[in-house]
C-alpha positions as CSV (number, residue, x, y, z in Angstrom):
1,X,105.9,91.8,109.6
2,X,108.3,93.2,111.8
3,X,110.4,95.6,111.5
4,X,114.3,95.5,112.0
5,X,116.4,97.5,114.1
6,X,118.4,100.7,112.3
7,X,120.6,98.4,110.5
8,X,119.0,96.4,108.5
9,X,116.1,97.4,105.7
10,X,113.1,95.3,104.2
11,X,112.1,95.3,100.9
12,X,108.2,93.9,100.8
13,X,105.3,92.5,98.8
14,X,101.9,94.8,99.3
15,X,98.7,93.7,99.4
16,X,96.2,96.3,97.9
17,X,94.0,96.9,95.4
18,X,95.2,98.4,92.4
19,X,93.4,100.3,89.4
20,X,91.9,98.0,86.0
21,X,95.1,99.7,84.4
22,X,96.9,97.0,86.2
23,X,96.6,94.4,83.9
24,X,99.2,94.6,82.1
25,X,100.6,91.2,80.7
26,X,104.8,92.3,80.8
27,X,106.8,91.0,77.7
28,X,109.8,91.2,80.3
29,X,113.0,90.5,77.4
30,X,112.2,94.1,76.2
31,X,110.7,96.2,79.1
32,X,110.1,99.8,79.4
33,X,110.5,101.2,82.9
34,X,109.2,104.4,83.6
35,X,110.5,106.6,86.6
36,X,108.3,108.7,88.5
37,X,109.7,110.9,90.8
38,X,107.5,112.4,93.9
39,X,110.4,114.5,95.7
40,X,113.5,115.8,94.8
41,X,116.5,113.9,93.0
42,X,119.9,114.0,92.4
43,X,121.2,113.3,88.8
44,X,123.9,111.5,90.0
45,X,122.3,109.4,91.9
46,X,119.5,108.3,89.3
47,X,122.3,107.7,86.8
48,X,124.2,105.5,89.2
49,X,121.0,103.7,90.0
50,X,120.0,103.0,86.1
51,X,123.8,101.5,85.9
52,X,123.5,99.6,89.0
53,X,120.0,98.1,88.2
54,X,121.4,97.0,84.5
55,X,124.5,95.4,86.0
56,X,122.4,93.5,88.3
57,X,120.3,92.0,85.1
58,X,122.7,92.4,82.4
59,X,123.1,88.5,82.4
60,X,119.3,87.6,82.4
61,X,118.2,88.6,78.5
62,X,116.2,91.7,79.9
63,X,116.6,94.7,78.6
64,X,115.2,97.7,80.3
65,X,113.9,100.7,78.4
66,X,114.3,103.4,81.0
67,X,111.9,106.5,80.7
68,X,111.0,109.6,83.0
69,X,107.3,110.2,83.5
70,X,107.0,112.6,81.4
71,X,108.6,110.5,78.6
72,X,106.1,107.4,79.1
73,X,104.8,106.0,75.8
74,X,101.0,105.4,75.8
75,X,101.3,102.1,75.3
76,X,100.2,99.8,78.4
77,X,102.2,97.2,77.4
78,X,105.4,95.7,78.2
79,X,105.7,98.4,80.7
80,X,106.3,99.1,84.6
81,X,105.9,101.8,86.7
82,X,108.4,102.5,90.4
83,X,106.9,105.7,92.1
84,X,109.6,107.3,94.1
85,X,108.2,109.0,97.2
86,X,110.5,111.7,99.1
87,X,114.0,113.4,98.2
88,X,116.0,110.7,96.2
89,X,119.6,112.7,97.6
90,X,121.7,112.7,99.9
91,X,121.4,115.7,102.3
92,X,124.0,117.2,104.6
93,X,121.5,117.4,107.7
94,X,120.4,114.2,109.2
95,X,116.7,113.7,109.6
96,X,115.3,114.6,113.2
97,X,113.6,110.9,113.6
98,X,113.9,107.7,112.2
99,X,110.5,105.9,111.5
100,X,110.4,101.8,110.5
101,X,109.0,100.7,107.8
102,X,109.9,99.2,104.2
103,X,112.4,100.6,102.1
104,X,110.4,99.5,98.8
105,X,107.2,97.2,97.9
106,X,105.2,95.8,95.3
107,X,101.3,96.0,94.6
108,X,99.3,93.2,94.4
109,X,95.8,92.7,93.2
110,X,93.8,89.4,93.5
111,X,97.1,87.3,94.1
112,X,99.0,88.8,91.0
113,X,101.8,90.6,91.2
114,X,101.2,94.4,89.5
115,X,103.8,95.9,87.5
116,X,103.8,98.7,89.8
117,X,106.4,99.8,92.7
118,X,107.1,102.2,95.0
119,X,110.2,103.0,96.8
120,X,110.6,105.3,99.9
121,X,113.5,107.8,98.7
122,X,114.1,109.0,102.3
123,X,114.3,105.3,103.9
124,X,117.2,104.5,101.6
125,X,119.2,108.1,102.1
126,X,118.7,107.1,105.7
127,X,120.3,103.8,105.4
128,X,123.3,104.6,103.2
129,X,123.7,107.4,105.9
130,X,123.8,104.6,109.0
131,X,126.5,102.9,106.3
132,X,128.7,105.2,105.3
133,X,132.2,106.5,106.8
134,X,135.3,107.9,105.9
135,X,135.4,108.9,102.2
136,X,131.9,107.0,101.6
137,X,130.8,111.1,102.1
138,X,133.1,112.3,99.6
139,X,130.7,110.0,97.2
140,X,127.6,110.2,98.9
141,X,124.8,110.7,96.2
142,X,126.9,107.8,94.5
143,X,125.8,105.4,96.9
144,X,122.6,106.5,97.4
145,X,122.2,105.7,93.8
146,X,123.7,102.3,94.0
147,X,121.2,101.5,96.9
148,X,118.3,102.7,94.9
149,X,119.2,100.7,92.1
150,X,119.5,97.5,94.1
151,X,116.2,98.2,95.8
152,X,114.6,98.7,92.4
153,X,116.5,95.6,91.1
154,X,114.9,93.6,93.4
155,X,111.4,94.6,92.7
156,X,111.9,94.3,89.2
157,X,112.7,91.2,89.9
158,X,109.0,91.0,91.5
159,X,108.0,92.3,88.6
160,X,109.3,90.1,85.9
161,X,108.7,87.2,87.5
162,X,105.7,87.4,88.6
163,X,106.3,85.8,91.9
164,X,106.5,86.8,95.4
165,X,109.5,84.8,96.6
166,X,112.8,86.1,98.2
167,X,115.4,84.0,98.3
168,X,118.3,83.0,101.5
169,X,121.2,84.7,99.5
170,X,121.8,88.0,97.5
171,X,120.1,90.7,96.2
172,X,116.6,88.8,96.4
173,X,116.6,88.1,100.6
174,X,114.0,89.5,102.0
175,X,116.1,91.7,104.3
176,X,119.4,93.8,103.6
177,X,121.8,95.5,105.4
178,X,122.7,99.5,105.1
179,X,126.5,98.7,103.9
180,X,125.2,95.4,101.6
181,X,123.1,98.3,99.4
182,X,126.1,100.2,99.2
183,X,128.6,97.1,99.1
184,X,131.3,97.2,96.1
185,X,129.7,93.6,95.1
186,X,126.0,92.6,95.1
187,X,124.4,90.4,93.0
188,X,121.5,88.2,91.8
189,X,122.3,84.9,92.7
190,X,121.9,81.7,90.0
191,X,118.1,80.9,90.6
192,X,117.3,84.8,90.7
193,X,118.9,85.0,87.6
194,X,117.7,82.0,85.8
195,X,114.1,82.7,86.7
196,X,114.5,85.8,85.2
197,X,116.2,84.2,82.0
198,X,113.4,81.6,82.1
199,X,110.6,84.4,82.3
200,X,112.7,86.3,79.5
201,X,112.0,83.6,77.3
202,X,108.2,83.5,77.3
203,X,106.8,85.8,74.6
């Protein structure tokens, strides 16, 4: 794949092998989703992103569970996992480079989607950064949590579904801009959402 310019972040599919643990068979109308945070975080932000990511699906008929590591259940199933990787808040210094690469991605194992993500915390400050202006700093970790929560929307969406595809419009396109993460209006659109109804309905 190749990379975008500054503007414009990829959310991605990975291709690896994953751990036995992986198979997990997700009963997705009832799913827990555990949070596991590598780097720092802001409490803002992680509140903001938990609203943002149950707006997103509020229409679907999933209902998310959401947990902290340290709060995971031992049960295996019915459960995914988003590792987040780097400070998840917004700083006041700029970083000294900008490296390409995806802002979040799925695992894979033997052509299955895993319920397993990751998401790079320092990719999306970096973005909403490029975005902002004006007041948008006034509200930074605010928006830093809405673009987490549409990244990690969209790979639950991954997740759910059990499918690969992206989609030409809405939160599912394989490519979004800095200010559509941080927009006032994103959103699943109808055959997101009704594969994610559909896949709510099998039990």
């Amino acid at each position: 794949m190749n990379y975008p310019g500054a503007s414009t972040i990829w959310l991605m599919i990975s291709v690896f092998a994953v751990p036995a643990a992986a198979e997990i068979r997700l009963n997705p109308s009832n799913l827990t989703v555990v949070l596991d945070f590598r780097g720092e975080r802001s409490v803002l932000a992680t509140t903001e992103m938990r609203r943002e990511v149950d707006r997103l699906i509020e229409d679907s008929g999933v209902r998310l569970d959401w947990r902290l590591r340290s709060e995971a259940p031992f049960v295996a199933n019915d459960l995914v996992v988003i590792t987040f990787r780097g400070s998840c808040q917004f700083g006041s210094s700029p970083p000294l480079y900008d490296e390409p690469g995806p802002l979040a991605f799925t695992w894979m194992a033997d052509g299955e989607v895993q319920p397993f993500g990751e998401v790079d915390c320092e990719r999306v400050v970096r973005s909403v950064r490029r975005a902002m202006w004006g007041a948008d700093f006034g509200r930074a970790n605010s928006l830093v949590g809405r673009a987490l929560g549409r990244v990690v929307a969209h790979e639950l969406v991954h997740m759910v579904t059990r499918s690969t595809h992206h989609s030409g419009e809405g939160l599912e396109r394989p490519a979004l801009s800095g200010r559509q993460l941080i927009a006032a209006s994103l959103s699943l659109d109808a055959f997101d959402l009704e594969r994610l109804r559909l896949s709510a309905r099998r039990r």
